[in-house]
C-alpha positions in Angstrom: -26.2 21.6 -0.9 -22.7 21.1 -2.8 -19.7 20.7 -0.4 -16.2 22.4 -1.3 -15.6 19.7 -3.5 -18.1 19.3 -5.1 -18.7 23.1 -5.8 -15.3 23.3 -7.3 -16.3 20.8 -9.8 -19.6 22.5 -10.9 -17.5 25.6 -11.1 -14.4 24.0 -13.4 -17.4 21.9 -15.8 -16.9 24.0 -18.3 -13.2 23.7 -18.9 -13.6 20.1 -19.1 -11.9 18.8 -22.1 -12.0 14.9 -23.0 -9.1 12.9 -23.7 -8.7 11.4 -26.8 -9.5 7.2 -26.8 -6.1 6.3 -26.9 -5.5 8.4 -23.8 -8.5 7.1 -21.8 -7.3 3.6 -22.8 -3.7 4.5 -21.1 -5.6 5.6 -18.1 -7.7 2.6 -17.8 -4.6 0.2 -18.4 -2.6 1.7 -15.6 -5.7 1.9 -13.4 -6.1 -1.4 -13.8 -2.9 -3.0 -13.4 -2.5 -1.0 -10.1 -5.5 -2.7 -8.8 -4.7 -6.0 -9.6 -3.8 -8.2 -6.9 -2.7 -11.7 -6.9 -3.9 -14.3 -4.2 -0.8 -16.9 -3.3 -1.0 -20.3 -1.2 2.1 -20.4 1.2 2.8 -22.7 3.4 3.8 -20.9 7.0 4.2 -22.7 10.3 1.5 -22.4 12.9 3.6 -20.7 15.8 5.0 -17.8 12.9 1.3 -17.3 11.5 0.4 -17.3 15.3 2.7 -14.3 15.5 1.7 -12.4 12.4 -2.3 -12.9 13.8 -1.2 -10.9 17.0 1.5 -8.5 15.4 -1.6 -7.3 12.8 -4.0 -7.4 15.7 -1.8 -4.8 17.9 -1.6 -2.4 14.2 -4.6 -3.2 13.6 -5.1 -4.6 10.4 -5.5 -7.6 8.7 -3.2 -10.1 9.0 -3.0 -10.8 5.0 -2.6 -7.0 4.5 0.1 -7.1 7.0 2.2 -10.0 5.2 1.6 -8.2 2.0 3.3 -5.0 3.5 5.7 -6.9 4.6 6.4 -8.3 0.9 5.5 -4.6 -0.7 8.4 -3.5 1.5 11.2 -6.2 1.0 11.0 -6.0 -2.7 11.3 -2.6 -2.4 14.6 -2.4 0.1 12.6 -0.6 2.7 12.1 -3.6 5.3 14.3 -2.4 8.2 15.6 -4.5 10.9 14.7 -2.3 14.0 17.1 -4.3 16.4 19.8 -4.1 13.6 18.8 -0.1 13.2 19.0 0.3 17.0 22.4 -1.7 17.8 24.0 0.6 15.0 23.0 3.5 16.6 24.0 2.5 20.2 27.4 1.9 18.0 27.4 5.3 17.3 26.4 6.6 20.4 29.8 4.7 21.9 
């Protein structure tokens, strides 16, 4: 037995069309740079690694996956100060 999924692709086989090598090789190089991941030493101090153990603990993920957000999100200007977001908006409320 197919599920949905996989019936659609039975169904849509024989449109298939290959890429040419040069666009397979684009596919793969993007693929693969997307999956790359770098591992780092830092140096951290016992009572803030304490606190990222127990911060990632209450998400629910892994504490390295958590710093890495953390990173992902900084670099990308979408770390927010929640005590900075929430004084502004008592601010407002004034």
């Amino acid at each position: 037995m197919l599920d949905t999924f996989e019936k659609s692709i039975e169904d849509n086989a024989l449109r298939f069309v290959p890429v040419s090598p040069d666009e397979q090789a684009e596919v793969e190089a993007i693929l693969s740079a997307a999956k790359k991941a770098q591992n780092i030493n830092i140096r951290i101090s016992a009572h803030d690694l304490e606190k990222v153990k127990r911060k990632s603990a209450e998400e629910g993920i892994p504490y390295q996956t958590l710093i890495s957000s953390i990173i992902h999100k900084y670099i990308s200007g979408k770390l927010v100060d929640e005590n900075a977001v929430l004084k502004s908006l008592e601010l407002l409320r004034r």
